[in-house]
DOKOL-185128 format. One record per atom (N, C-alpha, C): residue in one letter; x, y, z; residue number from 1; atom name. Coordinates in nm, 4 decimals, padded with zeros to 6 digits, m for minus. Example, Ala and Ser with C-alpha at 12.3 -4.5 7.8 and 13.67 -1.06 7.14 Angstrom:
<recs>
REC  rest      east     north        up   nr  atom
REC     A   01.3190  m00.5690   00.7800    1     N
REC     A   01.2300  m00.4500   00.7800    1    CA
REC     A   01.3200  m00.3300   00.7800    1     C
REC     S   01.2850  m00.2250   00.7080    2     N
REC     S   01.3670  m00.1060   00.7140    2    CA
REC     S   01.2900   00.0030   00.7870    2     C
</recs>
This chain:
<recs>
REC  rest      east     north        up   nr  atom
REC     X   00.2299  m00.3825   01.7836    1     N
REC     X   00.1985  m00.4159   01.6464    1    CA
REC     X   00.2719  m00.5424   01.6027    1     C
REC     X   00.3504  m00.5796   01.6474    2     N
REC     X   00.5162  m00.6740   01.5909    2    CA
REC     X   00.4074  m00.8180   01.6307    2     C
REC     X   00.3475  m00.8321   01.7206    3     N
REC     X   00.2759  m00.9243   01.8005    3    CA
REC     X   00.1604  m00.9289   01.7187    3     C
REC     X   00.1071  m00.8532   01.6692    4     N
REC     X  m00.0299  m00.8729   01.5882    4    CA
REC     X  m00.0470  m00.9277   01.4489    4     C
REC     X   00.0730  m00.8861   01.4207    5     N
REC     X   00.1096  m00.9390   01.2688    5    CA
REC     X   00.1906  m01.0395   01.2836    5     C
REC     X   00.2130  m01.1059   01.4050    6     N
REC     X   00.3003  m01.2101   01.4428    6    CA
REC     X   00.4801  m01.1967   01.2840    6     C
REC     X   00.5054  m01.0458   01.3478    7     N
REC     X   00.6299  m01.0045   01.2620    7    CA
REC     X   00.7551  m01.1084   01.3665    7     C
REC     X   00.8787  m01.1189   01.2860    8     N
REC     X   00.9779  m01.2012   01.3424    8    CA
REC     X   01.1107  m01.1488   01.3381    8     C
REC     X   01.0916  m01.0330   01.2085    9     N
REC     X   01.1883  m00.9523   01.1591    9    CA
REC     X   01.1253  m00.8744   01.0366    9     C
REC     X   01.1677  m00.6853   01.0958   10     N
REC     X   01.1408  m00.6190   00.9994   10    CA
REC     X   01.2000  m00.5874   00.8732   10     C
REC     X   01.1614  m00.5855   00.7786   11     N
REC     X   01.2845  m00.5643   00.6961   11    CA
REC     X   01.3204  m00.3909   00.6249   11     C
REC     X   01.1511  m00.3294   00.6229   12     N
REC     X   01.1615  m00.2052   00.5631   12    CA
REC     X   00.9925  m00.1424   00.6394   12     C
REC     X   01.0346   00.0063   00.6363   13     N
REC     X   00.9207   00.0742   00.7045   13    CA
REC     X   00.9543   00.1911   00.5833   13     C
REC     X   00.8044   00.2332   00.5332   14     N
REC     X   00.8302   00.3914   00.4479   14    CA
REC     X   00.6594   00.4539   00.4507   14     C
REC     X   00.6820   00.5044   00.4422   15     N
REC     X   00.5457   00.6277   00.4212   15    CA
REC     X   00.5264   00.6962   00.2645   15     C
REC     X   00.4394   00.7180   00.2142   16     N
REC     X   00.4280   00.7193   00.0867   16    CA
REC     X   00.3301   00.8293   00.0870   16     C
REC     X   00.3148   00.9631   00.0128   17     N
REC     X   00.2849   01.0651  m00.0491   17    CA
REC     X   00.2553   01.0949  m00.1933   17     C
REC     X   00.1443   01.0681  m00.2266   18     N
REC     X   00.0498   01.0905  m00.3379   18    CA
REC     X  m00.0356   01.2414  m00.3485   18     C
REC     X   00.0154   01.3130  m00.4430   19     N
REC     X  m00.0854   01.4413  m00.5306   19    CA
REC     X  m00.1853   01.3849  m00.5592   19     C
REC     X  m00.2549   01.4831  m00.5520   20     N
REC     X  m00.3754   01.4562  m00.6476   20    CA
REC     X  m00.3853   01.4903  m00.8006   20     C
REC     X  m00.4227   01.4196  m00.8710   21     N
REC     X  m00.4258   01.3978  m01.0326   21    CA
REC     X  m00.5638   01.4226  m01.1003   21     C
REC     X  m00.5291   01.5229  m01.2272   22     N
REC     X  m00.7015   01.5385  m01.2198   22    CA
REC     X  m00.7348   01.4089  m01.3182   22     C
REC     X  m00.6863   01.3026  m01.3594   23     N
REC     X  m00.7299   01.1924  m01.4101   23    CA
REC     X  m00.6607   01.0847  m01.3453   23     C
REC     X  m00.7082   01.0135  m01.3002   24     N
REC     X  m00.6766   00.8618  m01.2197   24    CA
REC     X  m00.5411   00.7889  m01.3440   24     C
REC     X  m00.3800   00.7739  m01.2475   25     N
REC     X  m00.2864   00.7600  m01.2920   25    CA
REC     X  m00.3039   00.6192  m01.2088   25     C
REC     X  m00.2815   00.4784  m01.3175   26     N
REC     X  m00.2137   00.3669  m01.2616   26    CA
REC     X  m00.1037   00.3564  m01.2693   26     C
REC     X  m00.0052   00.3159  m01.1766   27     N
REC     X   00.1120   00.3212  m01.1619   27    CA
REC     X   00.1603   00.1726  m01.1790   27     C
REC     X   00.2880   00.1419  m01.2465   28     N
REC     X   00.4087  m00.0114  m01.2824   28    CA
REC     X   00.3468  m00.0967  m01.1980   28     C
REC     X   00.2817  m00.2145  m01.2463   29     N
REC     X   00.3344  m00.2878  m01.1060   29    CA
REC     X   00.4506  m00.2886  m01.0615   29     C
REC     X   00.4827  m00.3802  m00.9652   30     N
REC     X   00.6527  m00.3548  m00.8859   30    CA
REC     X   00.6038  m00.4776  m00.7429   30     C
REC     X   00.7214  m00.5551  m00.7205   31     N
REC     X   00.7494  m00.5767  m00.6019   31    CA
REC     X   00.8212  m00.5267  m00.4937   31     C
REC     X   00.7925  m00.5086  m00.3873   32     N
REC     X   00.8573  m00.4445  m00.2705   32    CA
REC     X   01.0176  m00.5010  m00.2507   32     C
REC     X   01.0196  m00.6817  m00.2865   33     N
REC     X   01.1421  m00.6876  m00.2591   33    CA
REC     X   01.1049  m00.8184  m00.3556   33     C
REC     X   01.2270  m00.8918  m00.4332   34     N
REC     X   01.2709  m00.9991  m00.4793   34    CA
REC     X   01.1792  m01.1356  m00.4336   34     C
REC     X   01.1929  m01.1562  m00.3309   35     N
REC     X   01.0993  m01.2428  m00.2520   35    CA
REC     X   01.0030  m01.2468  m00.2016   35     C
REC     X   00.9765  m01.3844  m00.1739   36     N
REC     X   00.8153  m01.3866  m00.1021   36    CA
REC     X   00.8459  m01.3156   00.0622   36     C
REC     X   00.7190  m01.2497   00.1159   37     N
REC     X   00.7366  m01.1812   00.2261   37    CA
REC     X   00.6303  m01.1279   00.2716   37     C
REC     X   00.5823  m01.0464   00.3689   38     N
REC     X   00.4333  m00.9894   00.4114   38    CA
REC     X   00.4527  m00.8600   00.4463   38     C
REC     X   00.3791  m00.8090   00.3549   39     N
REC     X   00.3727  m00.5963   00.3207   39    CA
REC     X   00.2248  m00.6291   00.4491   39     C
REC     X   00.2030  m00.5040   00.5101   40     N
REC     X   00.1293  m00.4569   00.5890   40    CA
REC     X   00.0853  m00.3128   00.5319   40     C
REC     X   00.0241  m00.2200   00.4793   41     N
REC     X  m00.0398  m00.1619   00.4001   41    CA
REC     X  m00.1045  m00.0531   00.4954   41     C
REC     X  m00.0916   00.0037   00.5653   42     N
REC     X  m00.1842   00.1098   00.6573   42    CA
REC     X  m00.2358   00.2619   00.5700   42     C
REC     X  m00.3492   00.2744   00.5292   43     N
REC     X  m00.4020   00.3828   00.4805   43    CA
REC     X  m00.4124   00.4668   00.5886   43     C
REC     X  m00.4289   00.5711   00.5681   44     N
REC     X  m00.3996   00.7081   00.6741   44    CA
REC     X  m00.5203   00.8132   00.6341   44     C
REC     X  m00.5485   00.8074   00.5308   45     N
REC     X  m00.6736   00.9117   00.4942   45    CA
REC     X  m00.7223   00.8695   00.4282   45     C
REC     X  m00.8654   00.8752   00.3710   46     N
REC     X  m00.9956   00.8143   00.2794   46    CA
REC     X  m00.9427   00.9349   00.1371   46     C
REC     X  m00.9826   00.8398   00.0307   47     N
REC     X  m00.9612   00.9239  m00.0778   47    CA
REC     X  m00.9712   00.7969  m00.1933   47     C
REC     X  m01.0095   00.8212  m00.3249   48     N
REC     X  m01.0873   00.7558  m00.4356   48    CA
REC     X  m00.9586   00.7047  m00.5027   48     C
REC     X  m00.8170   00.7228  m00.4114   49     N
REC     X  m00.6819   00.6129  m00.4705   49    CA
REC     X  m00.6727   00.4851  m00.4135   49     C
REC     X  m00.5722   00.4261  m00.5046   50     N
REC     X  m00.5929   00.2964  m00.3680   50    CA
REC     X  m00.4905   00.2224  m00.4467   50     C
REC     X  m00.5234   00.0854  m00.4294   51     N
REC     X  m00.3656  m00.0351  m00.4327   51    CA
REC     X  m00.3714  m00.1261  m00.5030   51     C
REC     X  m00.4032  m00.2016  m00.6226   52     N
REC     X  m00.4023  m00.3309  m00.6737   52    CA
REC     X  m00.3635  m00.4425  m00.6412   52     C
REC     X  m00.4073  m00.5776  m00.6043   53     N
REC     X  m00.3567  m00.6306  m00.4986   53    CA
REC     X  m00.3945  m00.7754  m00.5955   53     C
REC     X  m00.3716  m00.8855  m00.6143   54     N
REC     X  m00.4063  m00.9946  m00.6818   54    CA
REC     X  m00.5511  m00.9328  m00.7601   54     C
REC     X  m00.5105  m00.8398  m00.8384   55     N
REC     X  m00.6062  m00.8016  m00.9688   55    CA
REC     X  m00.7493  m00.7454  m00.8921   55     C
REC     X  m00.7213  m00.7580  m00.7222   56     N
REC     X  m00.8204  m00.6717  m00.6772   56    CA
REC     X  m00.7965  m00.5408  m00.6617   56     C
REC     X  m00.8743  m00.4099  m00.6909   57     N
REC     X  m00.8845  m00.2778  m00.6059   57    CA
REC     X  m00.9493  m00.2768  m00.4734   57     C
REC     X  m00.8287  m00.1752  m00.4496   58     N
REC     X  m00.8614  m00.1713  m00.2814   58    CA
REC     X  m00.8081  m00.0175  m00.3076   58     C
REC     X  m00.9523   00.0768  m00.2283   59     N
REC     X  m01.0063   00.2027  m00.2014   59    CA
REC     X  m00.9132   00.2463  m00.0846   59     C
REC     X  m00.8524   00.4010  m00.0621   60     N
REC     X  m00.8075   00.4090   00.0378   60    CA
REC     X  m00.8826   00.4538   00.1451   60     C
REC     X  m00.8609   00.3865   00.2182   61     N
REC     X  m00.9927   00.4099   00.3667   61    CA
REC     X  m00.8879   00.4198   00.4636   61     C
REC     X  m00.8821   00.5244   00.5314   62     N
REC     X  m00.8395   00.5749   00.6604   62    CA
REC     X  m00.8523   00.4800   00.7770   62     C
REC     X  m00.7456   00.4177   00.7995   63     N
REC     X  m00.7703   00.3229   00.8965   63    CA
REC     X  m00.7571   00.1750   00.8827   63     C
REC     X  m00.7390   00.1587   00.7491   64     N
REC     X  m00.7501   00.0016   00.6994   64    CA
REC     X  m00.6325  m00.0475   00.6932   64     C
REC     X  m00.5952  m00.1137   00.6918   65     N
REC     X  m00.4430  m00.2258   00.6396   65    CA
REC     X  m00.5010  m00.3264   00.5968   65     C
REC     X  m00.4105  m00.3698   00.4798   66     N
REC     X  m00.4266  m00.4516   00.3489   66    CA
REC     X  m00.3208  m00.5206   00.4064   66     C
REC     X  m00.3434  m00.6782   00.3922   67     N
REC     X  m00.1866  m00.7492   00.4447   67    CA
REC     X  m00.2099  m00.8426   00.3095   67     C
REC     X  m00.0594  m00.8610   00.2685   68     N
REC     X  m00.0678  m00.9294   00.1625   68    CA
REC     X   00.0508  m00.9619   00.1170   68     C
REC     X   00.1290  m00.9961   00.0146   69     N
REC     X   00.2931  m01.0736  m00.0051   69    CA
REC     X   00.3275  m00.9862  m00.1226   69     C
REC     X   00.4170  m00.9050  m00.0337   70     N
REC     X   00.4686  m00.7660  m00.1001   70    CA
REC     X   00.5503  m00.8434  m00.2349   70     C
REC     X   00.5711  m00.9749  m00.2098   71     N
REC     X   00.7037  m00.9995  m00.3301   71    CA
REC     X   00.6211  m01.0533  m00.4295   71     C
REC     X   00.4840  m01.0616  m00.4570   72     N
REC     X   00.4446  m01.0406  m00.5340   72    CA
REC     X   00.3793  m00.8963  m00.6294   72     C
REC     X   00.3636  m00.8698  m00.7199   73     N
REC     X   00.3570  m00.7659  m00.8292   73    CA
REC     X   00.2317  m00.7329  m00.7572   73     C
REC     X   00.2212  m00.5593  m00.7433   74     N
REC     X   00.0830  m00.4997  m00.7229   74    CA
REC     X   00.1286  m00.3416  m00.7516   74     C
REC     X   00.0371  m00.3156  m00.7490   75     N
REC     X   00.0423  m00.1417  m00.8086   75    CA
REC     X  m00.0630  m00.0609  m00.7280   75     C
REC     X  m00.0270   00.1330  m00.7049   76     N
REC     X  m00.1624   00.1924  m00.6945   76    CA
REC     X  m00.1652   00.2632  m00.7799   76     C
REC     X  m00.2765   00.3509  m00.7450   77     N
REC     X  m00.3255   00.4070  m00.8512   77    CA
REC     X  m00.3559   00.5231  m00.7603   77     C
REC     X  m00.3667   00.7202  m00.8410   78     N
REC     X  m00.3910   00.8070  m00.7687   78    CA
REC     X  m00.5171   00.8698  m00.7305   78     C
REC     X  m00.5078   00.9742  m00.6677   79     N
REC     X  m00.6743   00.9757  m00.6396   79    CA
REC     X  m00.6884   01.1310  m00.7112   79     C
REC     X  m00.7855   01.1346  m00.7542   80     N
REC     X  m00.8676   01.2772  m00.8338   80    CA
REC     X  m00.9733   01.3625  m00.6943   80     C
REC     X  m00.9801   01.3463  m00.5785   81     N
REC     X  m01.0553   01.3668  m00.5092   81    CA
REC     X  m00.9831   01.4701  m00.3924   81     C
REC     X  m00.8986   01.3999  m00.3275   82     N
REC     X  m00.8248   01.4703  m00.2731   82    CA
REC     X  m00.7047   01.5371  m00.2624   82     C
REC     X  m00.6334   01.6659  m00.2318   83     N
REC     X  m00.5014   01.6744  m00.2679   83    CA
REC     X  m00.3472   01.5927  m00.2310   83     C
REC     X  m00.4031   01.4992  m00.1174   84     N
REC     X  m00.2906   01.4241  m00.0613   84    CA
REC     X  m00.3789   01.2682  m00.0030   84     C
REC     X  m00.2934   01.1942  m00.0266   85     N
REC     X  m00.3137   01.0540   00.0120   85    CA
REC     X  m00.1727   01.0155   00.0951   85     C
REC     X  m00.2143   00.9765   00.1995   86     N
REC     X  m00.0979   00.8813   00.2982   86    CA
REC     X  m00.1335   00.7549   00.3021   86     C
REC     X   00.0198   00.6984   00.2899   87     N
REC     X  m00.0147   00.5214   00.3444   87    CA
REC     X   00.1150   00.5357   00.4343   87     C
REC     X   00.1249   00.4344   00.4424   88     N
REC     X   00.2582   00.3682   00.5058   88    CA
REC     X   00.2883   00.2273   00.4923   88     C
REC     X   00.4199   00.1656   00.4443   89     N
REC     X   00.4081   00.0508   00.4066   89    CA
REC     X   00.4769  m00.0352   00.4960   89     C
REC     X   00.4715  m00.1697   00.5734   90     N
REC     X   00.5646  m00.2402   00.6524   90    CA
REC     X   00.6327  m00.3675   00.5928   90     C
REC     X   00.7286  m00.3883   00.5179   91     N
REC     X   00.7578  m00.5151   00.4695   91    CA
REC     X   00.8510  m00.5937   00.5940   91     C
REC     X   00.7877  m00.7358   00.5885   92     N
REC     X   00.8081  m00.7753   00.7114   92    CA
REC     X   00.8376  m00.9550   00.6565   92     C
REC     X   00.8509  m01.0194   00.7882   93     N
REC     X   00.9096  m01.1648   00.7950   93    CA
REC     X   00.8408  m01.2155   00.9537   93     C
</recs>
């Protein structure tokens, strides 16, 4: 993977666990870290939550990664569909 994302240094790895909500909760934006940098985004299961990303939505689809510059502001949002949503997040250099 380190080779595909042409990573140089990791800085943080976490996994993330979402309920299900019976009304769609947007969550703070937030940056991952202070600085500019590259989040890697891996969805793990399909479900009607997903990620805000430069004022785009992005659906969680099982299988996808979103690459994008964690040190900028983005948010998700929860899903009403299923009882659990997985991602996993890679902030990287």
């Amino acid at each position: 993977m380190t080779e595909k994302l042409n990573m140089k240094a990791l800085l943080r790895s976490k996994a993330n666990l979402y309920c299900k909500t019976d009304k769609r909760v947007d969550h703070d934006d937030h940056v991952d870290m202070d600085f500019s940098h590259k989040g890697a985004l891996l969805n793990l299961n399909t479900n009607n939550g997903g990620t805000v990303i430069d004022g785009k939505s992005y659906k969680s689809v099982a299988n996808q990664v979103l690459l994008f510059d964690a040190g900028k502001p983005h948010r998700s949002f929860t899903q009403t569909d299923e009882m659990l949503r997985f991602n996993m997040i890679v902030n990287y250099l």
